[in-house]
Backbone as numpy.savetxt, mean C-alpha at the origin, in Angstrom:
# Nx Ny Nz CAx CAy CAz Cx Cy Cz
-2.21 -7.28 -21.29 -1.55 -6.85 -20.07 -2.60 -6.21 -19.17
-2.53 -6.66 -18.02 -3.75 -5.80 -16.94 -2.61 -5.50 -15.69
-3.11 -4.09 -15.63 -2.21 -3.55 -14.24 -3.58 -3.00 -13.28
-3.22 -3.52 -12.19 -4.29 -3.33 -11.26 -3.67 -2.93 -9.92
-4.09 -1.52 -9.44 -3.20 -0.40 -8.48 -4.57 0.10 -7.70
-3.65 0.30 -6.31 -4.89 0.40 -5.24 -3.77 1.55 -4.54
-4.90 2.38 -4.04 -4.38 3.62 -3.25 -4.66 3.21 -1.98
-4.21 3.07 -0.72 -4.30 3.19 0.54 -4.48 4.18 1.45
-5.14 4.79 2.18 -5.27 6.27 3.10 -5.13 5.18 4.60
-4.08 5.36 5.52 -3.44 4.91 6.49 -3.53 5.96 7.51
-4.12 5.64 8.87 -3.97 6.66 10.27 -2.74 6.29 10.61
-1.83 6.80 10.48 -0.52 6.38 11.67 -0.56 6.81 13.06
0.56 5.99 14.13 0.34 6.35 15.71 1.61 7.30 15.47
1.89 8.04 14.54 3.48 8.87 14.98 2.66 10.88 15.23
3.75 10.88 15.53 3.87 12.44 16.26 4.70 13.50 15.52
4.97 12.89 14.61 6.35 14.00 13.81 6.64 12.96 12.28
6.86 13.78 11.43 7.24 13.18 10.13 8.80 12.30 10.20
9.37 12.27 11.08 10.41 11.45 11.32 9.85 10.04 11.91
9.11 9.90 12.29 8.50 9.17 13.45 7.50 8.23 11.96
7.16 9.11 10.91 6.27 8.81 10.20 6.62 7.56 9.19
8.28 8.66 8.91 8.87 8.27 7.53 9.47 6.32 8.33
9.50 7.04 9.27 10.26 5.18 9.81 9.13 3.94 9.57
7.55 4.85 9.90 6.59 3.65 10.00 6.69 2.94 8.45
6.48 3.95 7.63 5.98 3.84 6.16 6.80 3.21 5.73
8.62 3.35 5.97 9.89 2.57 5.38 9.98 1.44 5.89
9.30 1.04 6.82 9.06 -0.21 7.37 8.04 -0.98 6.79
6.41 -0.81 6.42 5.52 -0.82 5.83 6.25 -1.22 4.30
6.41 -0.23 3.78 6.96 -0.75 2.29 8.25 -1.47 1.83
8.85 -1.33 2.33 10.04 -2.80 2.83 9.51 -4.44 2.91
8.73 -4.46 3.48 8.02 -5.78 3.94 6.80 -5.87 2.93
6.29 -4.84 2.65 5.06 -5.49 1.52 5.94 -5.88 0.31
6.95 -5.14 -0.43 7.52 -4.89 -1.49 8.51 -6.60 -1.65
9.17 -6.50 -0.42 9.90 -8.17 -0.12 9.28 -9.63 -0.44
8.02 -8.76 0.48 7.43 -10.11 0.57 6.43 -10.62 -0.96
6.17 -9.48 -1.18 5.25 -9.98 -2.59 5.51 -9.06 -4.06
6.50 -8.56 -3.63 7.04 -7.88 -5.16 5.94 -7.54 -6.17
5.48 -6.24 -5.33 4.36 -5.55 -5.70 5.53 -4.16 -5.68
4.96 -3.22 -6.92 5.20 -1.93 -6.67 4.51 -1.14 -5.62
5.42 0.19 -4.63 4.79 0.68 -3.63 5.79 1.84 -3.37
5.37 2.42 -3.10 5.52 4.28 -3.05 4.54 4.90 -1.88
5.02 5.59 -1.16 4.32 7.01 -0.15 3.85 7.80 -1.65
2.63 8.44 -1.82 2.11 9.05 -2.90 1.33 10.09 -2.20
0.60 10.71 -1.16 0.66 11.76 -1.00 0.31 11.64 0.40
-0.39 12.59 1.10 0.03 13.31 2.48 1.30 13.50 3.29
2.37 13.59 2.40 3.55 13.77 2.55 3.51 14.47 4.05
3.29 15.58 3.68 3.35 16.92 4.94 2.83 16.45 6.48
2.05 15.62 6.73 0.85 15.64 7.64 0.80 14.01 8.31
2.02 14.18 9.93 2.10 13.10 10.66 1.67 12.12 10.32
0.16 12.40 11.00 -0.57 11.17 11.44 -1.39 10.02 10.12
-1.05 10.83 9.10 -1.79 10.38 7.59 -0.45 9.51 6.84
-0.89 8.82 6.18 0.07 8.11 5.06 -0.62 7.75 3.88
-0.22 7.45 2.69 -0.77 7.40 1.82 -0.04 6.43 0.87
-0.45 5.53 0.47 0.48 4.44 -0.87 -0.33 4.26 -1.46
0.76 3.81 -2.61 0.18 3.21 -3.79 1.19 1.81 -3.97
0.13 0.97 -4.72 0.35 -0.58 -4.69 0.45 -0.76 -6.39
1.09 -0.96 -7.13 0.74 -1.80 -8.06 1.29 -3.07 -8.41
0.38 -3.71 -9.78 1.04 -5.06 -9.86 0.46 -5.25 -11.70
1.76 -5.54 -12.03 1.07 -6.30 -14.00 0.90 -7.68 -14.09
-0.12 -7.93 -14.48 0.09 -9.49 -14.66 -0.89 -9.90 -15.93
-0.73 -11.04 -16.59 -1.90 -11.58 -17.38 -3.10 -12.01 -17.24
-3.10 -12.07 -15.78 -4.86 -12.07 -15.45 -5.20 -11.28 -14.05
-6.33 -11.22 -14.29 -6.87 -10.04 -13.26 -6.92 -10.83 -11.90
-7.72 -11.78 -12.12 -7.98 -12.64 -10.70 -6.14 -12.59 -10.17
-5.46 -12.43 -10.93 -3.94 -12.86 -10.30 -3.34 -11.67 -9.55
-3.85 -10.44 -10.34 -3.35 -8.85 -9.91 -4.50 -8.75 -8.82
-5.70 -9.16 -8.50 -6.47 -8.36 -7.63 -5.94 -9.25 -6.16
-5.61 -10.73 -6.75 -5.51 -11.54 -5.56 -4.25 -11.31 -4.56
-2.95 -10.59 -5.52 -2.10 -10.15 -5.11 -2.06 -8.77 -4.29
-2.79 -7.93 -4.64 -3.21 -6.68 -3.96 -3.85 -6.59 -3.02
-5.13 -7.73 -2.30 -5.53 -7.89 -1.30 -4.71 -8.55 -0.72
-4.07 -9.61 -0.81 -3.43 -10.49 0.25 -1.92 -9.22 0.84
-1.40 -8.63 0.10 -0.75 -6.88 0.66 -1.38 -6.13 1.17
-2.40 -6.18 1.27 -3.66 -5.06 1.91 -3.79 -6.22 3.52
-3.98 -6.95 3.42 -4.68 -7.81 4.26 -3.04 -8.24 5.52
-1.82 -8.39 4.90 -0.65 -8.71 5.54 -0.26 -7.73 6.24
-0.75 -6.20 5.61 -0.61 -5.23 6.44 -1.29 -4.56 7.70
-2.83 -5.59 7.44 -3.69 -5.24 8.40 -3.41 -5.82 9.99
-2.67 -7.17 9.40 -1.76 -8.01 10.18 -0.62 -8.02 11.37
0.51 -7.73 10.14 1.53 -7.03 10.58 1.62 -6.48 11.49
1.20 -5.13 10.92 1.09 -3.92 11.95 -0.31 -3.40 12.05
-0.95 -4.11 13.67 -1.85 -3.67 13.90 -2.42 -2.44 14.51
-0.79 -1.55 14.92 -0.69 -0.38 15.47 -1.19 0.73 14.22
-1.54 0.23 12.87 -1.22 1.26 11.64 -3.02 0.36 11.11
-4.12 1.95 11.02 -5.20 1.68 10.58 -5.60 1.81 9.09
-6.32 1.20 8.46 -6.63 1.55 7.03 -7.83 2.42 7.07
-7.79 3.40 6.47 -8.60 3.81 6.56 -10.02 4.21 5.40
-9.15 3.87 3.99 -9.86 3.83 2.89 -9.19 2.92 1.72
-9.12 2.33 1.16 -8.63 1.95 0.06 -9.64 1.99 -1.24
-9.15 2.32 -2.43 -9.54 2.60 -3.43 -8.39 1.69 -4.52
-9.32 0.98 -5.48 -8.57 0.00 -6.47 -9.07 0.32 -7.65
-8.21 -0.02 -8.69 -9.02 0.25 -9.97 -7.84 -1.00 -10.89
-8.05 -1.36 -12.09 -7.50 -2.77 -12.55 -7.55 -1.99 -13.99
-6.72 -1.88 -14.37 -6.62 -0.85 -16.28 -6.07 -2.12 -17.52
-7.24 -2.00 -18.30 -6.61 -3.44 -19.30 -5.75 -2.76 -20.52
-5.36 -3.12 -21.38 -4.79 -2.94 -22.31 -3.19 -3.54 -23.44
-3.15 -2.98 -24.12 -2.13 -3.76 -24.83 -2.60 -4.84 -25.60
């Protein structure tokens, strides 16, 4: 089993955590639909203009989990070009 999970650090254009929570529920709606990847807000909760996710995915091969996690990274760059990436960090954990 290999699970391979990538953290995202996101600039948002909002002004208020209401403004925030709409971008992000929009954001993870559409990644989650479209490629049935796990995805969660995971921290900068508090703080507008920041967002933060996490992506994961299990699969039996790696090339399959990493290929799936960029092409979600990459649909989002897409999507919404109003919403910047600003770091992503991946890591791929084997076991079982």
């Amino acid at each position: 089993m290999i699970v391979r999970v990538s953290k995202i650090t996101l600039l948002l254009p909002s002004r208020s955590l209401k403004e925030k929570r709409r971008i992000l529920k929009s954001v993870i709606e559409r990644i989650s639909n479209r490629f049935r990847v796990s995805i969660a807000e995971v921290g900068s909760n508090d703080i507008p203009e920041t967002g933060v996710l996490g992506l994961a995915v299990v699969s039996t091969e790696s090339r399959h989990a990493e290929s799936l996690l960029d092409r979600s990274i990459s649909f989002l760059e897409t999507s919404r070009p109003d919403v910047e990436i600003s770091r992503v960090e991946s890591e791929t954990i084997f076991g079982f």
